[in-house]
N, C-alpha and C positions, 0 to 999 in steps of 0.2 A: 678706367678701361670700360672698355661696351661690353656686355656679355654676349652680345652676336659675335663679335669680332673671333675670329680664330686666335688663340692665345697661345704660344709659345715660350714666353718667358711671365712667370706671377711673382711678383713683389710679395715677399711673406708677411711684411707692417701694415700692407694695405685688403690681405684676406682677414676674412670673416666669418665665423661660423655661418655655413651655411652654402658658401659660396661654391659655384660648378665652375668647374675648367675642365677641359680635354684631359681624356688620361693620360696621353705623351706630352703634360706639361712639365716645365722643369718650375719649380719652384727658386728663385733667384740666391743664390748661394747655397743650395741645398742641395740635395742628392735625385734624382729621379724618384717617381714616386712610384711605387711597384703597383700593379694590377693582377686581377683575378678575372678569368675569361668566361667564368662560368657560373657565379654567383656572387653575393657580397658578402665582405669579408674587413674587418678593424682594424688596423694594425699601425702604430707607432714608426714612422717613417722619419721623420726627420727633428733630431734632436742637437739644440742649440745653447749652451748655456740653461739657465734655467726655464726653457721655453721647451714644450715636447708638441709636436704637431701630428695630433689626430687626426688619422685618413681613413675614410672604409670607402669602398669600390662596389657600385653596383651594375650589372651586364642584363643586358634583357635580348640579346642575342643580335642588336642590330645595332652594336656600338658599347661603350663602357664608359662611366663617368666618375668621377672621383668629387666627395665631398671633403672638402677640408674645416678643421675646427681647429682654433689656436685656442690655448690656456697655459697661463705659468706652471702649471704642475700636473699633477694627477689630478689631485683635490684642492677645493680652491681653500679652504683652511686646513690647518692640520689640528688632528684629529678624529677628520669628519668620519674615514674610515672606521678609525676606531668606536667610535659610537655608533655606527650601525651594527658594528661585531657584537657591541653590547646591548642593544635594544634586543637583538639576536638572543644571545646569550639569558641575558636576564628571561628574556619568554620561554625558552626550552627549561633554564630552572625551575621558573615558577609552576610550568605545568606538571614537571615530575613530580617539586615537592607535592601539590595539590593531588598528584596522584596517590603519593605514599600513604599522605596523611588519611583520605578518602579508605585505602585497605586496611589500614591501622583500624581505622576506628569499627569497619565492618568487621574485621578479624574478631575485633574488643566485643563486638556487641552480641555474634551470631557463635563464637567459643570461648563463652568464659572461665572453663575450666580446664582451658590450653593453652593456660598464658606461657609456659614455658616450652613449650611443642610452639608457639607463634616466634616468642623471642629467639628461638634457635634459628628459624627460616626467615628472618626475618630480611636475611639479607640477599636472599631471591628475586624478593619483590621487586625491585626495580631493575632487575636481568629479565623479568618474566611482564613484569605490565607495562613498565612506564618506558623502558629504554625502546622499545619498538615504538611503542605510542609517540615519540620522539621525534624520530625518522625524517616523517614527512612535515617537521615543523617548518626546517627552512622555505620548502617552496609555500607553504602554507601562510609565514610573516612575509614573504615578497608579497602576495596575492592579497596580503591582509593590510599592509603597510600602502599598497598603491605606486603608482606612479610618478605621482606627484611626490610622494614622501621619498621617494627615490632617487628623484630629480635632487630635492630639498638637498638630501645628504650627498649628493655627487655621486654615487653610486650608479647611476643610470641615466644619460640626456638624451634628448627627446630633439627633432629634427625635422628635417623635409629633404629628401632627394630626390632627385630628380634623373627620369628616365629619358636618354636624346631629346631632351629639352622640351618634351611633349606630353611627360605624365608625372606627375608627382604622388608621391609615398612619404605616409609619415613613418618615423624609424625609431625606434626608443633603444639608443645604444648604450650596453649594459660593459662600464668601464673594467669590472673583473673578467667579465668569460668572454667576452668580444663578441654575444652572441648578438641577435635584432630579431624583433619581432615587426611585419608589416601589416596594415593595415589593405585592404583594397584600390587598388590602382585605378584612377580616374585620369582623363587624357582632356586635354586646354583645345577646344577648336579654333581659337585664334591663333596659338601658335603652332598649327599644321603648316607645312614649305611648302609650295610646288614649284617643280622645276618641267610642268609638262604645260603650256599654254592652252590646250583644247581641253584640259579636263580642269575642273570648279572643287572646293572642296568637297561639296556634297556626293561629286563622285568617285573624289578619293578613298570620302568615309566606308561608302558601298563595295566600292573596291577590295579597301584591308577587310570589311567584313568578310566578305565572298574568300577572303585567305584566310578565313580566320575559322575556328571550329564551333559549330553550331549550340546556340544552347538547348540544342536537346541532347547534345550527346554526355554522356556519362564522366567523362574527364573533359573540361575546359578548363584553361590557363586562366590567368588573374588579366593577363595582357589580352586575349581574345575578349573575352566577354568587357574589360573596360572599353574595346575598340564595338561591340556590341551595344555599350550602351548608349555612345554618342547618337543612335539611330533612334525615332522615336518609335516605332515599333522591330523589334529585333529580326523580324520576318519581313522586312527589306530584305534580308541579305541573299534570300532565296528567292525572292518575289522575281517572275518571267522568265527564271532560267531553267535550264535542267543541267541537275549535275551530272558528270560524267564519271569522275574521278578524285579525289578529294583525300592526300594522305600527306604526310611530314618524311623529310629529306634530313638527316642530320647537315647540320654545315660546321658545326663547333663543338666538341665535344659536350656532349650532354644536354642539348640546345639543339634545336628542330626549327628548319625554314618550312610554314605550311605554302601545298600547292592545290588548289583546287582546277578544274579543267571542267568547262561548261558550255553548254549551247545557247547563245544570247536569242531573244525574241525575235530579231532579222534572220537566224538561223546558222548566223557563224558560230564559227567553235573557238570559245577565247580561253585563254588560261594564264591566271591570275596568280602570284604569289607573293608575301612579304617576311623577309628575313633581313639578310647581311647584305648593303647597298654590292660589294664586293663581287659575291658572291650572286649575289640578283644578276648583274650584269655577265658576267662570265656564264651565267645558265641559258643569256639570251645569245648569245655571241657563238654558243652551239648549239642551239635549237635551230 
């Protein structure tokens, strides 16, 4: 199949980690694939036999796209789990013991005529120093162990999705908590669409800047400013116009269509926005 093509039915033998379809696709003998309208989100959607199909769902407000990843199981050996519990495991021991031993020996050197006042409390010690010192081992062996090491053990795959088939994000999906961490959203100038014959992409780019929030202001999106960057100086976006008015409209719960409204250099007053195609039109159909 073409990935242009609009897709409606996906053969699950012939996906691939990695792969994008429409979120209203139905995966062929399988169940619809559930969505999230507002962020992305992991979740185990369709299980076959010994096959479970990995989906997380990412929205960037002007559309939703689903990554799918097949694998025979959780973890591709068994085990694997288990040995990182114990890479785990073994690291929070070793630091205690090293703890204990460490006060033992200060205890031994700085009172040595409290050895029975030490031996009585001596089982304090690791309620008072080491079990807090503990704590924050876990996030501490993630950050220490890497990504790759994470990858290694299955614990955590690493990825690309892709936003309306225009910017892509790397994703490191962590298989326990379903959580993702992203990276900075970059957008492909070759693959912009136009469906307006009088406008080039150059000024579609100026365009979504001009709806897009300034990098001087004190909150900008990951999506404005990658749409910011496409420009080789940022200060296009403002160059010959005067703003008039310039704020955000929810269209989807927790998700903002921006509109800015300005006087173009011939002295008309044009007003520019980029959100939900849907919604875009419906805002023009009552203006």
């Amino acid at each position: 199949m073409c990935t242009q093509q609009i897709w409606s039915l996906v053969i699950s033998y012939f996906s691939r980690f990695g792969d994008i379809v429409p979120s209203n696709a139905r995966v062929l003998r399988f169940q619809k694939i559930a969505t999230m309208t507002c962020w992305a989100k992991r979740s185990v959607d369709c299980v076959h036999g010994f096959l479970i199909y990995y989906a997380w769902t990412v929205s960037c407000g002007q559309g939703t796209r689903c990554t799918l990843r097949l694998y025979p199981q959780r973890y591709a050996q068994p085990g694997q789990l288990k040995e990182g519990i114990m890479v785990a495991g073994c690291f929070c021991f070793s630091l205690i013991l090293a703890g204990t031993v460490a006060e033992l020996f200060l205890i031994l050197l700085f009172r040595k005529h409290n050895l029975e006042y030490m031996l009585h409390n001596c089982h304090f010690m690791p309620l008072i120093g080491e079990i807090p010192m503990a704590m924050p081992v876990v996030l501490y062996l993630a950050s220490a162990l890497g990504s790759l090491r994470l990858c290694f053990l299955r614990i955590a795959s690493r990825g690309t999705v892709a936003l309306e088939d225009l910017a892509s994000t790397d994703v490191m999906l962590f298989n326990l908590t379903g959580t993702i961490t992203c990276n900075k959203p970059c957008f492909f100038r070759d693959k912009i669409e136009l469906f307006a014959n009088s406008v080039d992409k150059d000024q579609a780019i100026i365009l979504a800047a001009r709806a897009s929030r300034s990098q001087h202001e004190f909150c900008i999106e990951s999506i404005d400013a990658a749409i910011l960057s496409l420009l080789d100086d940022p200060e296009q976006a403002r160059a010959g116009i005067e703003v008039l008015e310039h704020h955000a409209r929810f269209f989807v719960a927790l998700k903002l269509m921006f509109l800015t409204t300005y006087i173009d250099s011939n002295g008309s007053k044009c007003c520019v926005f980029k959100g939900d195609p849907a919604k875009a039109s419906h805002s023009v159909k009552n203006a």
